[in-house]
C-alpha positions as CSV (number, residue, x, y, z in Angstrom):
1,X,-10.8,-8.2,-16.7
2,X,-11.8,-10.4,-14.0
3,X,-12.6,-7.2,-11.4
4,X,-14.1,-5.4,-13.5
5,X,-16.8,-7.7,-14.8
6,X,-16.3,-9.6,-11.3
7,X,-16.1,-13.1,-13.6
8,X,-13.7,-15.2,-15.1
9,X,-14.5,-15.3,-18.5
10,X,-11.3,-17.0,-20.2
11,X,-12.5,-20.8,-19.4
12,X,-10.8,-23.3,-17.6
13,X,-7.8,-23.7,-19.2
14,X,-6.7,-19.9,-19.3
15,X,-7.3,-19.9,-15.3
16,X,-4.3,-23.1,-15.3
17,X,-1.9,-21.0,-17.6
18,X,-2.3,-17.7,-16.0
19,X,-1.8,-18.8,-13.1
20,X,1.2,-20.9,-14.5
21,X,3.1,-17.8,-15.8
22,X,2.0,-15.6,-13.0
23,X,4.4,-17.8,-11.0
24,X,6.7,-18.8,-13.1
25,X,7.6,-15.1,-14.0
26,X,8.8,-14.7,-10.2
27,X,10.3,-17.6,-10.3
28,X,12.4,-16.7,-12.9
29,X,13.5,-13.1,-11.6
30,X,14.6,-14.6,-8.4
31,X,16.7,-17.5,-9.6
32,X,18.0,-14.8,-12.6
33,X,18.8,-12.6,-9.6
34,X,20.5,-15.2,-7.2
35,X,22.2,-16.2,-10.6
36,X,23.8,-12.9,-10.9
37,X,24.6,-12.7,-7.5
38,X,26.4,-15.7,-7.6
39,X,28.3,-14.7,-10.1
40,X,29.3,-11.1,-8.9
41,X,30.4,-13.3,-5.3
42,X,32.9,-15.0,-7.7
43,X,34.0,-12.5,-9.8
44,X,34.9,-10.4,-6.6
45,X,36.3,-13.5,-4.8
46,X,38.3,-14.8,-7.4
47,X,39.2,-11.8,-9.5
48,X,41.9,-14.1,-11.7
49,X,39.7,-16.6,-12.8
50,X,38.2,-16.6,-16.2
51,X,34.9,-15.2,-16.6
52,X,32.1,-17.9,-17.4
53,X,31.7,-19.1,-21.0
54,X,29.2,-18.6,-23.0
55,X,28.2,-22.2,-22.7
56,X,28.1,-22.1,-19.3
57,X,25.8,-18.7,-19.5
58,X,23.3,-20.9,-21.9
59,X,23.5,-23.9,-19.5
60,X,22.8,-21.8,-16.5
61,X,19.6,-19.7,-18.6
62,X,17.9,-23.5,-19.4
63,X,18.4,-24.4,-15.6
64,X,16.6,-21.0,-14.3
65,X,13.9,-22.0,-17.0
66,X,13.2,-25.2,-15.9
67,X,13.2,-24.5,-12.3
68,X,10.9,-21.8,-12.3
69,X,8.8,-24.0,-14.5
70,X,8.5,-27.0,-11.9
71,X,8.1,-24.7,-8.9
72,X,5.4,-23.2,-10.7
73,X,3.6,-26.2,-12.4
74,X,1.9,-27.2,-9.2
75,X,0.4,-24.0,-8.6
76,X,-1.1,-24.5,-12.3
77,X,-2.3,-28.6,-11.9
78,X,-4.0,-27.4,-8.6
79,X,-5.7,-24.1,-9.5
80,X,-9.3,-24.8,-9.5
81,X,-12.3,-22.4,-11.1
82,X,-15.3,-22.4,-8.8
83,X,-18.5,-21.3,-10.3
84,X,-21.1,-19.5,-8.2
85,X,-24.9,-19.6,-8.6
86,X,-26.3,-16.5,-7.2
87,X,-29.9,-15.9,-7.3
């Protein structure tokens, strides 16, 4: 919306949470993606070990969440809408 009517028109508070879950999306598929990585590197090193539990799975999933969400709060508290006058 913004490029094509070259305007913010969501308010103040839309620019904080877009901007919120624009990053906190990334943040999220990286730390899923080293998650699964990390896992794969044990599986593969330690073939005998038990698999992780499903505890362990929902433990990890709230630990990704809230990462992402403090790497990406800052980019939200500091996002600032500027208004130009032109004319």
């Amino acid at each position: 919306v913004r490029f094509v009517s070259s305007t913010w028109v969501f308010g103040k508070l839309m620019c904080h949470v877009s901007r919120f879950v624009q990053y906190c999306s990334v943040h999220v598929s990286v730390l899923t993606l080293a998650a699964i990585a990390l896992d794969r590197h044990q599986v593969i090193m330690h073939p005998l070990k038990p698999r992780m539990s499903m505890v362990k799975g929902v433990i990890c999933i709230i630990i990704i969440w809230v990462m992402a969400s403090c790497f990406s709060l800052p980019h939200a508290i500091y996002q600032t809408l500027t208004r130009f006058y032109i004319g």
